[in-house]
N, C-alpha and C positions, 0 to 999 in steps of 0.2 A: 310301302317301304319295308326293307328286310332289316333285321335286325346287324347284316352286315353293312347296310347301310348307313345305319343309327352309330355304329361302333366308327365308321370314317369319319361321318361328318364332327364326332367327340374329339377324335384325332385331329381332324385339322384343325378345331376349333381350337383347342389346346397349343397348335404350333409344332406336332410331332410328325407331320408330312413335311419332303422337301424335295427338290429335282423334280422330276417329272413324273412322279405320283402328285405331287401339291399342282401343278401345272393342269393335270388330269382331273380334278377336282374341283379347282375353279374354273374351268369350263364346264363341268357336271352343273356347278351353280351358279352358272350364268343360263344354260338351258333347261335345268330343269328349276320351277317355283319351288316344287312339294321340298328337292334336295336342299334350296339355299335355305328355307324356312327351318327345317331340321335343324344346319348349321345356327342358324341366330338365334334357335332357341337357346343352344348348348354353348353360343359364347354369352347371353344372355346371365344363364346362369354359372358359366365360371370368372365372369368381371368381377362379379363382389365378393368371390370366394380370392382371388388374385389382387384385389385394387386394395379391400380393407385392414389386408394385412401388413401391419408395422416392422419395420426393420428392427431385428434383435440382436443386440450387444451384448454378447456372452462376457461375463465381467471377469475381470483381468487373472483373477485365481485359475482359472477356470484351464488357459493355456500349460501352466506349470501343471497343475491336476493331471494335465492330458499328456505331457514331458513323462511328468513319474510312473504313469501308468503303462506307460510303453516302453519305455528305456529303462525303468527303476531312478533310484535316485542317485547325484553326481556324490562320487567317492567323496568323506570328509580327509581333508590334509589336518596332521598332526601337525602342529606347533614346531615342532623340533622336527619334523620330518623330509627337510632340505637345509642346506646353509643358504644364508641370501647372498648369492653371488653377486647381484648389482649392486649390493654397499660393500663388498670387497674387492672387487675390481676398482671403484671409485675411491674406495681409501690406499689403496694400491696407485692408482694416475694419480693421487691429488700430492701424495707423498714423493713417489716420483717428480712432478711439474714443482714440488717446493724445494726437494735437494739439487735440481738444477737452476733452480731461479738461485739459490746459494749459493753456487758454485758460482755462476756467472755476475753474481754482485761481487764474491770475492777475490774472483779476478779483475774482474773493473777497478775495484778500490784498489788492487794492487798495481795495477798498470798504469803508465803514463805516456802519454801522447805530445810528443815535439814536433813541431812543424819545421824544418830548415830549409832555409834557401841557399842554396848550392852554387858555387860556378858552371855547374853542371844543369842547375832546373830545381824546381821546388822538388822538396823527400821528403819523408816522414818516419820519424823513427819513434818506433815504439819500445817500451822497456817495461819490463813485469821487474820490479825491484823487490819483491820477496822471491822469487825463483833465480833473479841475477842472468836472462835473458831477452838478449834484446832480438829488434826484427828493422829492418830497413828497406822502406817501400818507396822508390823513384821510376817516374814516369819518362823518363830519359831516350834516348838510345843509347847512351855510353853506359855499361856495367860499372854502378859503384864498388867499391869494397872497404870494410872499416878494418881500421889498427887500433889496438889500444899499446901504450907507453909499457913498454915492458923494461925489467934490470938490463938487458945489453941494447936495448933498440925500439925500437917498431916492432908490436908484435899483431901475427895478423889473424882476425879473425875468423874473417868470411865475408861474402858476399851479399847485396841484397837479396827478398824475395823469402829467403825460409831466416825459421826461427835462430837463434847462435844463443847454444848453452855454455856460459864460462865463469859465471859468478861473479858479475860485474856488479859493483857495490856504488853507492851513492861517493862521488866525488872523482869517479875513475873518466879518464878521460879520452876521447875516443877520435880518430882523424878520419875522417870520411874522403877517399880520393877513388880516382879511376887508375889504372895501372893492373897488376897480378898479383896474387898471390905472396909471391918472395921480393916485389917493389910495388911501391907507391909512383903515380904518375902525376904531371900536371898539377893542377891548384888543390889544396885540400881545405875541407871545413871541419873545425875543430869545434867540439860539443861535452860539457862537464857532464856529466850525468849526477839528476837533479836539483840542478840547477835552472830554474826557467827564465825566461827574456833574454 
């Protein structure tokens, strides 16, 4: 046997032939004794060099060690070296979500909700009594419109659907009819404002 011999059979035995060198090789040592004898000595002697060795857990420092050593190490952040923007944005919404939940209590407490039933179909008229406007919401087909009692007549104010600014005060009282603008038509319902039942 050659010493080129000697150096293959180390090789396969190791696992470092593949394709059809390794292919070429085990048919060597299927036909020749002297070559497969060669190979079993040389895996002979690398099983306990391969079997006996324990798996090694390089202990956790060991990772960061190997971070710093190649990268350097992570910038330190100064104290004062950002503003925290995630607690100013959120005291920002939270203040925000609080001046509107204010608002929207404070117009609730102001506002009052009458249910009337009409010649016409149930409406609902609502009245914001510190602002002194009202709103009138009927499911109808016939367009309502309200009057309040003015010094020479009927005075009119508008129709259902949007808001009507005119500073109508607790006791004023209001004719809900179908008709126009400049007349009142057909049956009217008459409503005190603040007054309930």
């Amino acid at each position: 046997m050659t010493v080129k011999d000697d150096i293959l059979s180390a090789e396969f035995a190791l696992g470092l032939l593949d394709g059809p060198e390794a292919a070429r090789v085990e048919r060597r040592i299927s036909a020749d004794p002297a070559f497969a004898r060669m190979v079993q000595d040389w895996e002979d002697d690398f099983a306990p060099a391969f079997a006996a060795a324990p798996d090694h857990v390089a202990p956790a420092h060991v990772l960061n060690a190997v971070r710093i050593t190649l990268f350097g190490r992570p910038p330190e952040r100064a104290a004062s070296a950002g503003l925290p923007w995630g607690r100013i944005i959120g005291g920002i919404l939270a203040v925000k979500i609080t001046l509107a939940a204010t608002v929207l209590g404070w117009n609730a407490y102001w506002t009052e909700r009458v249910q009337l039933v009409t010649p016409h179909g149930p409406a609902e008229l609502t009245w914001h009594s510190r602002q002194g406007r009202i709103r009138l919401d009927h499911a109808g087909p016939e367009e309502l419109h309200i009057w309040t009692e003015g010094p020479d007549g009927p005075l009119y104010l508008g129709a259902e659907g949007v808001w009507i600014s005119s500073g109508l005060k607790a006791g004023s009282v209001l004719d809900i009819a179908t008709g126009r603008p400049g007349q009142m038509a057909g049956p009217t319902s008459r409503i005190v404002l603040g007054e309930t039942g």
